[in-house]
C-alpha positions as CSV (number, residue, x, y, z in Angstrom):
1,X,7.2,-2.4,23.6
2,X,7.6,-4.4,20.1
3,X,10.6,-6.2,19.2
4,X,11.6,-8.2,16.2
5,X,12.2,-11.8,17.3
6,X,12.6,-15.2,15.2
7,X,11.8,-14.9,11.0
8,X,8.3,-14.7,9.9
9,X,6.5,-18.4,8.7
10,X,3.8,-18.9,6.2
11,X,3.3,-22.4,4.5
12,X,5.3,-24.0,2.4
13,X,2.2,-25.2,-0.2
14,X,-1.2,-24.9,-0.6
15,X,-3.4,-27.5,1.5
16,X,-7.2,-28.1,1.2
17,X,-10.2,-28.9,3.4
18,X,-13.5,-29.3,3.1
19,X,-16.6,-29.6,5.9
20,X,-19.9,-28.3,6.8
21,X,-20.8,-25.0,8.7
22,X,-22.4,-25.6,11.8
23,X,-25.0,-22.9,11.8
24,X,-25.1,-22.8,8.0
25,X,-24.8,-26.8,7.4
26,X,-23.3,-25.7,3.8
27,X,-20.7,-27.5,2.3
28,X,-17.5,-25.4,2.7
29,X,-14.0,-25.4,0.7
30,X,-11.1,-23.9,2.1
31,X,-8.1,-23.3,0.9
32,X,-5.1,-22.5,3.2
33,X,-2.2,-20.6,0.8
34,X,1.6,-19.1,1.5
35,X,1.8,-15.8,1.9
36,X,4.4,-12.7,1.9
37,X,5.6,-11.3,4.8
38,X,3.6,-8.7,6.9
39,X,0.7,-10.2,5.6
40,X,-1.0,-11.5,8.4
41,X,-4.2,-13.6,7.9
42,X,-6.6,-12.9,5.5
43,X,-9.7,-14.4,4.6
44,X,-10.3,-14.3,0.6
45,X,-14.6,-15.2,-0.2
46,X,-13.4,-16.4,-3.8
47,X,-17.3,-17.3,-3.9
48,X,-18.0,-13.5,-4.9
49,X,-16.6,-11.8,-7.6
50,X,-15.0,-9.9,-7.7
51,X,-13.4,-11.5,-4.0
52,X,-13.6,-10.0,-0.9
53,X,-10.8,-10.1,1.2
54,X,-11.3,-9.9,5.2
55,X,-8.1,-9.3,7.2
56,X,-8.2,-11.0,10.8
57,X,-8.0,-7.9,13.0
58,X,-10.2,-6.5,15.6
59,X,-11.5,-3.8,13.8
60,X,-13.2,-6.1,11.4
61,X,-15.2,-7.7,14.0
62,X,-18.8,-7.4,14.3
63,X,-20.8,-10.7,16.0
64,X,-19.3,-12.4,19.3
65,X,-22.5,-14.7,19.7
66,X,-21.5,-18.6,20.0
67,X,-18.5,-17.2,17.6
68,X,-16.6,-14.6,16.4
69,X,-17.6,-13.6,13.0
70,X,-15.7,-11.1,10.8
71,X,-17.2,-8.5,8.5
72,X,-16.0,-6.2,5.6
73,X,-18.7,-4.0,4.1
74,X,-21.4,-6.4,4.9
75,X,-19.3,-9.8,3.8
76,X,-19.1,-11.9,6.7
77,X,-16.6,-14.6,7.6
78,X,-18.2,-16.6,10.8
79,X,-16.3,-19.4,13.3
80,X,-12.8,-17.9,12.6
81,X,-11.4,-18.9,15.8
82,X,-10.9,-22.3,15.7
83,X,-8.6,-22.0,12.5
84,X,-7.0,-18.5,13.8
85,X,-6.2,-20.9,16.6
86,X,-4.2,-23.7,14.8
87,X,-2.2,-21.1,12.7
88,X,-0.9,-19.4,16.0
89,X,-0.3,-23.2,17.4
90,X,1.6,-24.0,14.3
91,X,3.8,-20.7,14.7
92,X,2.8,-19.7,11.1
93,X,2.5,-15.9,10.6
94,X,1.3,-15.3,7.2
95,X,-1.8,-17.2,5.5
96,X,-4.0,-16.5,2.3
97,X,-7.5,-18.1,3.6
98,X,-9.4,-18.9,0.3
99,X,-12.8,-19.7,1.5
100,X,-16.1,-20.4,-0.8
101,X,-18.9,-19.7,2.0
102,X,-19.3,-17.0,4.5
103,X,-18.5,-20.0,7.7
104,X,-15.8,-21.9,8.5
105,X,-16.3,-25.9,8.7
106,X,-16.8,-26.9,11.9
107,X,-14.6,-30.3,11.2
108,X,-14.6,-32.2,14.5
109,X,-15.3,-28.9,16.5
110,X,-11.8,-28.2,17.9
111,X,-8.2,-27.3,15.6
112,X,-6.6,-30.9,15.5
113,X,-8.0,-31.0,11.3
114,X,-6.4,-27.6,10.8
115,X,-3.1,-28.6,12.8
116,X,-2.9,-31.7,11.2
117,X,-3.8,-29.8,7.2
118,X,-1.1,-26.7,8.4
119,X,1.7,-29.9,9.2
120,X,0.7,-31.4,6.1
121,X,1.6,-28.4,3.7
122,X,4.6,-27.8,6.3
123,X,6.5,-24.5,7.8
124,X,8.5,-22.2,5.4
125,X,10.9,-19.4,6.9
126,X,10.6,-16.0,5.8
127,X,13.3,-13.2,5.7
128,X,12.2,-10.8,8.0
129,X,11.5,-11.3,11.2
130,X,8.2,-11.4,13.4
131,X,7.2,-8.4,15.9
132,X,6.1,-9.2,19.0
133,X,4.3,-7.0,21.5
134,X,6.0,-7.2,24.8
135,X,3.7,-7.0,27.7
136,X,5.7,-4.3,30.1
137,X,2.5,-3.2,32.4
138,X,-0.2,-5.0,34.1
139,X,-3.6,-4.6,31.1
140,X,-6.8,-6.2,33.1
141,X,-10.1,-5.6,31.2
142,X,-13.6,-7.1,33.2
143,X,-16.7,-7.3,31.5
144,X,-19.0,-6.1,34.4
145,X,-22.0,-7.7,33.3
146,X,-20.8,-10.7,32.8
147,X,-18.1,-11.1,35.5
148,X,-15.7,-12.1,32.7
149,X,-12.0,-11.1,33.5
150,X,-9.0,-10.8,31.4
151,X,-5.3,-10.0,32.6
152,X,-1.7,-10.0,30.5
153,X,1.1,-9.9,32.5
154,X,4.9,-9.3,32.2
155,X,6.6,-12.9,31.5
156,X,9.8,-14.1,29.4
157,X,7.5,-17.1,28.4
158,X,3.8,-16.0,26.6
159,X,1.8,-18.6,28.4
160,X,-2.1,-19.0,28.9
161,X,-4.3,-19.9,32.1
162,X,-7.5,-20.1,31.5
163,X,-10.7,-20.9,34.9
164,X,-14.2,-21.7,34.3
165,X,-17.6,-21.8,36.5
166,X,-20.7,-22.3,34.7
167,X,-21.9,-22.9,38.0
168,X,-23.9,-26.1,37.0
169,X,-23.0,-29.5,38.7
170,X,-22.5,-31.5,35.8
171,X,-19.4,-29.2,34.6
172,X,-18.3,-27.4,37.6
173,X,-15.4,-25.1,37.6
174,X,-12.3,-26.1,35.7
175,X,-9.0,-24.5,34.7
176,X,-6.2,-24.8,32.2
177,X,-2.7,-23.6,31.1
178,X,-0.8,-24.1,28.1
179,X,2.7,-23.2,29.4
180,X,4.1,-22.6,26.1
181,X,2.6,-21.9,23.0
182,X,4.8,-24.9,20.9
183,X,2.5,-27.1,23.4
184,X,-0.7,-26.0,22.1
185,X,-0.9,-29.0,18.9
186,X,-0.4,-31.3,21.5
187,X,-2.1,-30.2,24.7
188,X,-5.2,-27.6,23.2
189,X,-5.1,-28.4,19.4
190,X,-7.5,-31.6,19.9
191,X,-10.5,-30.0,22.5
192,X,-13.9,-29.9,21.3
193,X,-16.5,-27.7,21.6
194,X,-19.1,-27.8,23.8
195,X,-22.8,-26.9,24.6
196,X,-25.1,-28.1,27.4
197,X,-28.4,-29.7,26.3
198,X,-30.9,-26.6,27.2
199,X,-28.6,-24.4,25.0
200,X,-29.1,-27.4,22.2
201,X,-32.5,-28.0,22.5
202,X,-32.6,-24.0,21.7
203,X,-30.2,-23.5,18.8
204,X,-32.3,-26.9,17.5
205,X,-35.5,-24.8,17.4
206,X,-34.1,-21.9,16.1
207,X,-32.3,-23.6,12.7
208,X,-29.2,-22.3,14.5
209,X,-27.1,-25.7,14.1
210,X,-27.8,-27.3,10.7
211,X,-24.4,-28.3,10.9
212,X,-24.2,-29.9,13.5
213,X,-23.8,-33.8,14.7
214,X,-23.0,-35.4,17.5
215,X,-19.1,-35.6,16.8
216,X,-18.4,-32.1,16.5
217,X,-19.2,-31.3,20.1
218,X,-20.0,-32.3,23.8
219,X,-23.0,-32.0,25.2
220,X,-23.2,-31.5,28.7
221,X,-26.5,-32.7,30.0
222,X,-27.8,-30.3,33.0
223,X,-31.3,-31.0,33.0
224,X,-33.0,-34.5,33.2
225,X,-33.8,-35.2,29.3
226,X,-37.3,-36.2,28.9
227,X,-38.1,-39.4,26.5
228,X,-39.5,-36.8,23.6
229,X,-36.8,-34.7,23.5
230,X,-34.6,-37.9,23.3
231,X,-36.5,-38.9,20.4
232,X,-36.3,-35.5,18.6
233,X,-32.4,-35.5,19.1
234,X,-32.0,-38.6,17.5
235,X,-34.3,-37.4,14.6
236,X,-32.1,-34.3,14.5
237,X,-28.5,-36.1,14.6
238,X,-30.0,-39.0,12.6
239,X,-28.7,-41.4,15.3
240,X,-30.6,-44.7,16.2
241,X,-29.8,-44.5,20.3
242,X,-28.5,-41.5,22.0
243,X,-27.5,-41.8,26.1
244,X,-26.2,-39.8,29.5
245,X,-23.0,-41.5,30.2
246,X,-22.0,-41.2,33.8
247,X,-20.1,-38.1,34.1
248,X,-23.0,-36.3,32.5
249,X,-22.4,-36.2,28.8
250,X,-24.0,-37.4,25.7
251,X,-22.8,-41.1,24.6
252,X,-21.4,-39.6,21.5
253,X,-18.1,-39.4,22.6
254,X,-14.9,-39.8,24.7
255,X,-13.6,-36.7,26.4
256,X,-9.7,-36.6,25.3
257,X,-9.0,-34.8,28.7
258,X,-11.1,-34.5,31.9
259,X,-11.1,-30.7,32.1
260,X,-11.4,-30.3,28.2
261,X,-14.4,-28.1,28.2
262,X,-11.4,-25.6,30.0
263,X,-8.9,-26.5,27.1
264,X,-11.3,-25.4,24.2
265,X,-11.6,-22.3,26.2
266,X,-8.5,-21.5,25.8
267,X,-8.1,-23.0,22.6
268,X,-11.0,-19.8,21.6
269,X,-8.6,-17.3,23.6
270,X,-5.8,-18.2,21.5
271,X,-7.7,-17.5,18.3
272,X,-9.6,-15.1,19.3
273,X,-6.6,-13.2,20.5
274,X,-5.1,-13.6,16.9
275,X,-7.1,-11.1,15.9
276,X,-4.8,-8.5,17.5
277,X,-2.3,-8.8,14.7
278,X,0.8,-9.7,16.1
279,X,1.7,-12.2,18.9
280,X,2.3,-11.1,22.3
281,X,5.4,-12.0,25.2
282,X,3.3,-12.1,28.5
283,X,0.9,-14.2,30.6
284,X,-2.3,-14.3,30.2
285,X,-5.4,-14.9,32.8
286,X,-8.7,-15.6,31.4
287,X,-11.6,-16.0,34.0
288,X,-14.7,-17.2,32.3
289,X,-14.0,-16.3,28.6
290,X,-16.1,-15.9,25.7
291,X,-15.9,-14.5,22.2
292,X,-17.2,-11.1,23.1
293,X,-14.4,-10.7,26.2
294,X,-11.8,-12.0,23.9
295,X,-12.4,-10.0,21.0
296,X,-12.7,-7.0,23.3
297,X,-9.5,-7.3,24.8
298,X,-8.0,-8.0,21.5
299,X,-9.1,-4.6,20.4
300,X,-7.6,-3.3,23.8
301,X,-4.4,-4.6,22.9
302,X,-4.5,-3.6,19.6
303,X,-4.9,-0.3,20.5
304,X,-1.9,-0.2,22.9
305,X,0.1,-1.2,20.0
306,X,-0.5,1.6,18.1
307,X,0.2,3.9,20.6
308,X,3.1,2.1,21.3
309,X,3.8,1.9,17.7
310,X,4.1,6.1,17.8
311,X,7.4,6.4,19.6
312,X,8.4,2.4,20.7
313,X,10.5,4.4,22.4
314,X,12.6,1.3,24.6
315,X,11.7,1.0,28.7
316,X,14.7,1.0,30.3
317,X,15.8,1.7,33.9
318,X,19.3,3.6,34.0
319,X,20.2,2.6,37.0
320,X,20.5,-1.0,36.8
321,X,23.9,-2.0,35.7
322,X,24.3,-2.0,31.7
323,X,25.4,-5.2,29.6
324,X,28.3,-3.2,28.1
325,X,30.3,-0.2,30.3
326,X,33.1,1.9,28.3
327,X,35.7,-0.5,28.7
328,X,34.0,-3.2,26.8
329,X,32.3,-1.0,24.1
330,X,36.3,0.1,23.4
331,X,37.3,-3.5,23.9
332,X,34.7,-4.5,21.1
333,X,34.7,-1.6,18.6
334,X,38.0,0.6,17.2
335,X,36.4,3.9,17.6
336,X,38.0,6.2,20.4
337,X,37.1,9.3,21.6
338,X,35.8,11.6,20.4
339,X,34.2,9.6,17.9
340,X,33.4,7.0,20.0
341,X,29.5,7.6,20.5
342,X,28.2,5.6,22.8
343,X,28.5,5.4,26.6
344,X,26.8,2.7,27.7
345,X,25.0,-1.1,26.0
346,X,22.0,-0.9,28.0
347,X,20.5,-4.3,26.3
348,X,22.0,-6.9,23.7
349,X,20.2,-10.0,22.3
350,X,20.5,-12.1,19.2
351,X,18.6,-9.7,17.2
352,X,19.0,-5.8,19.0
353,X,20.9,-3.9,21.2
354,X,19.4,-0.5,23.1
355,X,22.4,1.6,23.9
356,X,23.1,5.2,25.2
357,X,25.1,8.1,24.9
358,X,25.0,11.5,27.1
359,X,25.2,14.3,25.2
360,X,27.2,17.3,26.5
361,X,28.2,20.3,26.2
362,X,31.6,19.5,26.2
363,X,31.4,17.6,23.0
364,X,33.5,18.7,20.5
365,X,31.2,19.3,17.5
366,X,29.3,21.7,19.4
367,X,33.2,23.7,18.9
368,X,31.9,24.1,15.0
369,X,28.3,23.4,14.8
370,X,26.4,26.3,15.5
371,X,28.6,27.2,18.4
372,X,25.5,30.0,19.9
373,X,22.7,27.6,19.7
374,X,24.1,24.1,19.5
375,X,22.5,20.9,17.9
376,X,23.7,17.6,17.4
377,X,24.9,16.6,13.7
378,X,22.2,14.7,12.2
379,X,25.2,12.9,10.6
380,X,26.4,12.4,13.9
381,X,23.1,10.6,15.4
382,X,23.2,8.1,12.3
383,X,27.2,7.5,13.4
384,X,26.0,6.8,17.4
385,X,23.6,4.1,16.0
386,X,25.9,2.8,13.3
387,X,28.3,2.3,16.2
388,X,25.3,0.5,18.1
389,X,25.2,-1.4,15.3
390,X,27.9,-2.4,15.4
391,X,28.3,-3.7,18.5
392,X,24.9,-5.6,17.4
393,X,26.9,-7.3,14.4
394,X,30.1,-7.7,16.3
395,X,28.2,-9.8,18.8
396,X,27.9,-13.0,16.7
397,X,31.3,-13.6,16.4
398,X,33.8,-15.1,19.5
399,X,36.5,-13.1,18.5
400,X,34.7,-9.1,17.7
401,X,38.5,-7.8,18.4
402,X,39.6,-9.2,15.3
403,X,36.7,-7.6,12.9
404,X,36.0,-4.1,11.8
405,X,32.1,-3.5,10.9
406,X,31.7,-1.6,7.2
407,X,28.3,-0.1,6.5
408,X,27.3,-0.2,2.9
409,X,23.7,1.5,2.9
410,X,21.5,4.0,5.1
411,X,18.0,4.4,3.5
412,X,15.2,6.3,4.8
413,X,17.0,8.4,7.0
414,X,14.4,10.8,9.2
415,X,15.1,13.8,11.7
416,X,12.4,14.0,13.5
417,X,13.5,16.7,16.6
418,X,17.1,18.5,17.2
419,X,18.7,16.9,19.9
420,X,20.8,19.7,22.3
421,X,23.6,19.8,24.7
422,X,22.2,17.6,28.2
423,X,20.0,15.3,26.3
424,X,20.2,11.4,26.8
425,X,20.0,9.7,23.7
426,X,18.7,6.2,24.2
427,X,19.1,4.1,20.7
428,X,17.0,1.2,19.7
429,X,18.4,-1.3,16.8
430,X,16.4,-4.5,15.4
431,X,17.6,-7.1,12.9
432,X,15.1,-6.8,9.5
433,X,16.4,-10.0,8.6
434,X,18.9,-12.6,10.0
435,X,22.2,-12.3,10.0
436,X,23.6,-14.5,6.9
437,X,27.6,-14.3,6.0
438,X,28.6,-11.4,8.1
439,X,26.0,-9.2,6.1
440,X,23.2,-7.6,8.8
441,X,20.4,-5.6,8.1
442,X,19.1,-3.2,10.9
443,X,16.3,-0.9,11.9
444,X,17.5,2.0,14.1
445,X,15.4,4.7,16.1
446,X,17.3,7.4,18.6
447,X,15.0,8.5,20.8
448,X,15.2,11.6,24.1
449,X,12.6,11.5,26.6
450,X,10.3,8.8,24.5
451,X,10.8,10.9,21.8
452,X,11.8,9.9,18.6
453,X,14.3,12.4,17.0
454,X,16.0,10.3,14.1
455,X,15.8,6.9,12.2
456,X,17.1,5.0,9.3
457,X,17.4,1.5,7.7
458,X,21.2,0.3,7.6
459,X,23.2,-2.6,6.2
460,X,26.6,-3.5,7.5
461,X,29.2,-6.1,7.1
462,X,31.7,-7.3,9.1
463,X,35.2,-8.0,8.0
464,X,37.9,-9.9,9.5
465,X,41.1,-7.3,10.4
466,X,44.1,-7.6,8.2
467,X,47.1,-8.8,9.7
């Protein structure tokens, strides 16, 4: 299911960054701007011209080796994750990416620069709000050759948990969760990359690290280093003395967390996952992830949402008892049979309500509309969701007795299916846009068996009663 939660975010001013690619060992600029809303991310190669702009979506990926590089009619963007990363950890929605290289700087190899670059040009609010993908069903993907596992789960909380095993003694198996993802600057933001030393020594020989240096990663050592390869490290990193510390790693650095190597895991989940174009309510169970996992089960999701994107058609279960019955609806709203519309408020948040109405034959429309082959009013179905709506609207305030709701637009009104006598017609209504002086701007669908048979954009007001 997608619902509209909090507003969207983008920055609120340009930052800049600059750093060397780590395979390309280029200079790169980058330049993170504010963008509209429903734009996503998108990477702009202002190095070309005319510029190439890259959205970050699964379908644009095309290399999951050591990274997850991005490709748009054979312009690549490479090492998105790590930035992908601190724009979902920063809660920020909408970024123009102006890069002038085809590689992201590696920076210190984890998202604490970006972070700290994103807090630097600050968090700007948007109007409309953000869709989320709620996670209703069990999705498991496994990557049989690898052994590679991926679940998302139904939670109230997204959250991430991410195990390890590169079944070699000097890293073992390690695990990690973020339990929240306003934790992730804090807790995940700051982990490094990582490599062991045979996987160095390789990339070494084949040019594949120009960028590279010995504070942009930790090196696990799971081989005994002989004296000449010492001595071509140090040529390579342009250090004078390079040692094995005693938990196994290269003296370069400190490890900001014993089970870091876990944490950047997950730190490349959450990026990675980015990809799928909209952030996601569930928990999710990564066993020994990579880029190519990742990206694959980004595509998985993605795909779910645009099936679910078809009908989004509410999951609800009839028989559990309803936030509103009758009596309240008539206790919140004026309306009274038979123009009151709707039997039952199924579900009612901050920013939608999912409500119900049986429709019978004894209805008393059906008296004068088409009495020998019956159909529900069109004009009708936009008056059950308006009075949805208004229960919606009425919700904000402590006192809904003493207000009367007022709609002052319908726009793209669509009838998609007639809807006949002994149909169940389960509406869905989402906030656009926050509700600001009693003024609230709604997205309504009426659907009958997953169906969808009508929709329409709607503004309404409320308006204290006169006395």
């Amino acid at each position: 299911m997608i619902k509209q939660t909090t507003p969207q975010k983008t920055l609120a001013k340009e930052v800049r960054l600059n750093g060397i690619g780590l395979h390309s060992g280029q200079e790169i600029e980058l330049n993170l701007k504010p963008a509209p809303e429903n734009t996503g991310f998108i990477f702009q190669r202002v190095d070309l011209d005319p510029v190439v702009e890259i959205p970050a979506l699964t379908n644009f990926v095309n290399k999951t080796e050591r990274s997850t590089t991005l490709n748009k009619g054979g312009v690549e963007i490479q090492t998105t994750e790590h930035l992908l990363a601190a724009l979902v950890g920063c809660s920020v929605n909408n970024c123009f990416i102006e890069i002038n290289g085809a590689e992201l700087p590696i920076l210190d190899g984890s998202s604490k620069l970006f972070v700290e670059a994103i807090q630097k040009a600050g968090i700007a609010e948007q109007e409309l709000l953000q869709e989320v993908f709620v996670v209703n069903d069990i999705i498991h993907h496994i990557d049989e050759e690898t052994g590679s596992e991926i679940m998302l789960l139904p939670a109230e909380v997204s959250s991430y948990t991410v195990m390890i095993d590169f079944e070699t003694k000097v890293l073992g198996t390690q695990n990690a969760t973020l339990h929240k993802t306003e934790d992730f600057v804090t807790e995940i933001a700051s982990s490094r990359t990582f490599s062991f030393l045979h996987e160095l020594e390789m990339l070494l020989e084949h040019g594949l690290i120009k960028g590279g240096d010995l504070n942009n990663a930790i090196v696990y050592v799971d081989k005994p280093l002989a004296e000449s390869n010492m001595e071509r490290l140090k040529t390579a990193f342009n250090k004078e003395n390079i040692a094995v510390t005693p938990n196994g790693i290269l003296d370069n650095l400190t490890l900001h967390h014993p089970n870091e190597a876990a944490r950047h895991k997950l730190l490349d989940v959450v990026g990675d996952l980015a990809l799928i174009g909209m952030p996601f309510q569930g928990k999710l169970i990564a066993t020994k992830p990579g880029h190519k996992i990742n990206t694959d089960f980004a595509k998985r999701v993605a795909t779910l949402i645009r099936t679910n994107r078809k009908s989004n058609a509410p999951i609800v279960d009839l028989n559990k008892t309803p936030a509103m019955d009758i009596n309240q609806i008539m206790d919140m709203l004026p309306h009274r049979p038979p123009f009151l519309l709707v039997d039952k408020i199924l579900e009612l948040s901050d920013c939608h309500v999912v409500a119900l109405k049986n429709v019978t034959m004894n209805e008393s429309f059906f008296q004068g509309h088409f009495p020998g082959a019956p159909v529900m009013p069109g004009v009708l179905q936009i008056e059950a969701m308006a009075q949805a709506g208004g229960v919606l609207v009425l919700n904000t305030v402590p006192d809904p007795e003493n207000y009367l709701t007022f709609f002052m637009k319908i726009d793209n009104v669509k009838f998609k299916r007639p809807v006949y006598p002994g149909d169940t017609l389960i509406f869905k209504l989402e906030l656009i846009t926050p509700i600001r002086r009693g003024i609230c701007n709604m997205r309504a669908h009426a659907f009958v068996n997953n169906q969808l048979v009508s929709e329409g954009d709607m503004m309404a007001q409320i308006s204290r009663r006169e006395t």
